[in-house]
SEBAMAR-369532 format. One line per 4 residues: number of its first residue (from 1); their letters; for each residue x, y, z of N, C-alpha, C. Coordinates in steps of 0.02 Angstrom, whole numbers, m for minus. Each point is the difference from the previous one (the first is absolute). Layout:
% SEBAMAR-369532
NUM = A = X,Y,Z,X,Y,Z,X,Y,Z ~ ...
% end
This chain:
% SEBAMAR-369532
1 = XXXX = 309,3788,1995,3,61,39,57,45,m24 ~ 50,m38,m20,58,63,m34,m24,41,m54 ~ m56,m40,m36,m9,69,m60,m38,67,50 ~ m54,m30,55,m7,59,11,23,52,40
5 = XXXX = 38,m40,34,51,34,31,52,65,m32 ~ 29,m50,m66,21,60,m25,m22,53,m49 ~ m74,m28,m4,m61,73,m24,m2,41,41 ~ m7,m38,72,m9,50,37,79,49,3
9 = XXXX = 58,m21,23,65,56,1,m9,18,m71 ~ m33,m6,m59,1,29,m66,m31,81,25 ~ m68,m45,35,m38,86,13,17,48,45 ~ 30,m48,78,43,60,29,54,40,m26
13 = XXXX = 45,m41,m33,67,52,m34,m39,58,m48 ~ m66,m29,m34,m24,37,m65,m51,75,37 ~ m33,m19,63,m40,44,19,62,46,71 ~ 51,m15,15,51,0,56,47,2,m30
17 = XXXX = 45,34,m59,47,7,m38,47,25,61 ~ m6,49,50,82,10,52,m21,m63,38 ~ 45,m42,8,24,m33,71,m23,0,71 ~ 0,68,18,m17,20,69,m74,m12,m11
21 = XXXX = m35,52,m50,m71,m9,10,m22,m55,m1 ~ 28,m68,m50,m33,m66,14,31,m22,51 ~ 41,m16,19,12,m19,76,m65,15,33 ~ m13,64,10,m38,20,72,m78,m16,m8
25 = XXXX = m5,7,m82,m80,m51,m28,5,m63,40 ~ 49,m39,m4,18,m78,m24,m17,10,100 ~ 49,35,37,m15,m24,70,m63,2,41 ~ m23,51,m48,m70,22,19,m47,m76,m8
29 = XXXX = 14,7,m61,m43,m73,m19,5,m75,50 ~ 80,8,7,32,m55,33,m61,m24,75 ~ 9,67,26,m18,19,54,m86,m18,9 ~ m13,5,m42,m96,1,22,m15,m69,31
33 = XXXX = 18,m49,m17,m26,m84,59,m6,24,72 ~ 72,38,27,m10,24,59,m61,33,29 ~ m33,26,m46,m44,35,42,m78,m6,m53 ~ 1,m59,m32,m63,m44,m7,m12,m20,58
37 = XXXX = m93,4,m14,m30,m54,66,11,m78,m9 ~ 3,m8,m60,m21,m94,m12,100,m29,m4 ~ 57,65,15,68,m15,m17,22,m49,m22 ~ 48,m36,m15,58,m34,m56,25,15,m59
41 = XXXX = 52,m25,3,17,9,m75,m32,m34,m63 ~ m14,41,m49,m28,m35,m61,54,m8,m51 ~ m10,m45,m48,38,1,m54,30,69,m51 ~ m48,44,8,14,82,m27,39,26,56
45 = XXXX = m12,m23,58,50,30,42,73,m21,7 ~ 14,m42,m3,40,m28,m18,55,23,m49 ~ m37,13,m63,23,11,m56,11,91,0 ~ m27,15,59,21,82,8,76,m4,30
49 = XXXX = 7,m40,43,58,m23,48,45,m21,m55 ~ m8,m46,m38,55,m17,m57,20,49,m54 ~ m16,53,7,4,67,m38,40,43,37 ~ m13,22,64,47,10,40,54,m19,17
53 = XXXX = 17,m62,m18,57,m39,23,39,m1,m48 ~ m40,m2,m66,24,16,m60,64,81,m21 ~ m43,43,56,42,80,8,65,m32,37 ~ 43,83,m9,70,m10,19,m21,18,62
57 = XXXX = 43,m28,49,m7,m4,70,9,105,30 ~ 37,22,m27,30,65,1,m84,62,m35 ~ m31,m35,m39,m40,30,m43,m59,m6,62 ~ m12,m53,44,m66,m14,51,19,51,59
61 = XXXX = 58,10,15,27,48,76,m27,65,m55 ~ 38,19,m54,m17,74,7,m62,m2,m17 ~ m35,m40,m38,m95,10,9,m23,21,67 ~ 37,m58,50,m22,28,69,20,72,31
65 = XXXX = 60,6,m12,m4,69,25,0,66,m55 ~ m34,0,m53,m19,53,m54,m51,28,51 ~ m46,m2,44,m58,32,8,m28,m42,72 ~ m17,8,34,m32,m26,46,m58,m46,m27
69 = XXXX = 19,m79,22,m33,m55,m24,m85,11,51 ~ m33,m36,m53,m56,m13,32,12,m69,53 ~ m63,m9,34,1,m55,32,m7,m59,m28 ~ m54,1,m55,21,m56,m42,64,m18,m42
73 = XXXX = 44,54,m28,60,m27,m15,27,m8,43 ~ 13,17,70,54,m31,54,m36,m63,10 ~ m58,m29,m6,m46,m58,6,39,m60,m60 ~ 8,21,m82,38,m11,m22,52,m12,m20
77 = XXXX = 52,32,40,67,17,4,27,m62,49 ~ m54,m12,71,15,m34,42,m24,m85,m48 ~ m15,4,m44,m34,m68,m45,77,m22,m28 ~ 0,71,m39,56,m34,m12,77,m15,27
81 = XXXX = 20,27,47,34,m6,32,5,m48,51 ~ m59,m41,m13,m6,m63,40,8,m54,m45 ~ 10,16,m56,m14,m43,m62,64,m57,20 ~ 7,m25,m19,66,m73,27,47,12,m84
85 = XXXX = m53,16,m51,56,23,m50,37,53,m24 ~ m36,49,55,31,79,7,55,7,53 ~ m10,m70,54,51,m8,37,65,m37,6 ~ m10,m54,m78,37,m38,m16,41,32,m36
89 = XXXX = m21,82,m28,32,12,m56,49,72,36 ~ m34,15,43,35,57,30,m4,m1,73 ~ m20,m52,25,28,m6,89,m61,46,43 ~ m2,m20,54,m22,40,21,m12,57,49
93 = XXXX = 46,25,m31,20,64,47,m44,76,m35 ~ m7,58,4,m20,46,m38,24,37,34 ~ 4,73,m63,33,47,0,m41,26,82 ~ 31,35,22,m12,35,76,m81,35,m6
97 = XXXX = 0,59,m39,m58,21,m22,m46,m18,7 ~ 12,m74,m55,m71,m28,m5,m26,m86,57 ~ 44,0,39,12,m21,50,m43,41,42 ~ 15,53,2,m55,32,53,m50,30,11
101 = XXXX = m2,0,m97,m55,16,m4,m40,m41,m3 ~ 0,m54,m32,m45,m85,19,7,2,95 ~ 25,8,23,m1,m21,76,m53,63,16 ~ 9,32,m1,m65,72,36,m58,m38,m43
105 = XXXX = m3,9,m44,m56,m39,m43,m39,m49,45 ~ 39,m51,15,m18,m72,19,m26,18,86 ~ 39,37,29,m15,26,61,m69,35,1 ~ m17,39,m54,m70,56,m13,m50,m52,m13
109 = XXXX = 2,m59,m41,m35,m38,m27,m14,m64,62 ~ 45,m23,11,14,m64,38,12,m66,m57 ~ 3,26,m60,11,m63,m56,87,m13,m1 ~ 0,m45,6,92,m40,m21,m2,35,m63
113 = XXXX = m67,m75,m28,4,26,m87,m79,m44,m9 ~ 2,6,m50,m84,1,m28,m33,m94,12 ~ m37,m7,22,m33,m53,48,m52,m14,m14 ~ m42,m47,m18,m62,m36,m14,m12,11,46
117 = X = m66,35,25,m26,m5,80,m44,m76,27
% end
C-alpha cells in the first residue's frame, strides 16, 4: 500500500501544486464516507487521511479558512481531527476558528464525525 499511497501524494502535489488547493481537494475527498449510503472507511480512504496528516498542521487551518469549506471538507476536517495520530502529534485543541466552525457544522449536520450507519 505505500507505493500507492505515495503515487497517489505524487498526483496530488503534481495535479495540486499550492498547498491550500490540495488541502481542500484532500478534505473534500477525506470527507465523502460521511455521507455514503453503504459508509466506512476504505483503504483509499484512509490513505487520503495519511496525506493529510502528512501536511503541516498550520497549512490544514489556513485551507480551512482560505474560503468557506464545503460540508464535505468540514466532514473531512472532522476525520481528521479525530485521527489519534493528528492528535498525538498536535493535541487536541484547535485554533478557535476552526473550532467553531466544526461545531456549527456538527450542530447543522448532527455528525460528531463520519459514522458507518
Amino acid at each position: 500500500m505505500t507505493d500507492t499511497k505515495d503515487r497517489l501524494g505524487a498526483l496530488a502535489r503534481h495535479r495540486y501544486p499550492d498547498g491550500i488547493a490540495r488541502v481542500r481537494a484532500l478534505l473534500e475527498w477525506a470527507g465523502i464516507p460521511a455521507r455514503e449510503p453503504g459508509g466506512g472507511l476504505r483503504w483509499y480512504d484512509m490513505a487520503v487521511v495519511d496525506l493529510l496528516l502528512a501536511e503541516p498542521a498550520d497549512l490544514v487551518f489556513a485551507a480551512l479558512a482560505a474560503s468557506s469549506p464545503t460540508p464535505a471538507m468540514l466532514d473531512g476536517a472532522a476525520e481528521l481531527f479525530c485521527h489519534l495520530k493528528w492528535v498525538e502529534t498536535h493535541g487536541d485543541r484547535l485554533p478557535e476558528p476552526v473550532s467553531a466552525m466544526l461545531t456549527r457544522h456538527i450542530q447543522s449536520t448532527g455528525r460528531v464525525r463520519p459514522t458507518t450507519p
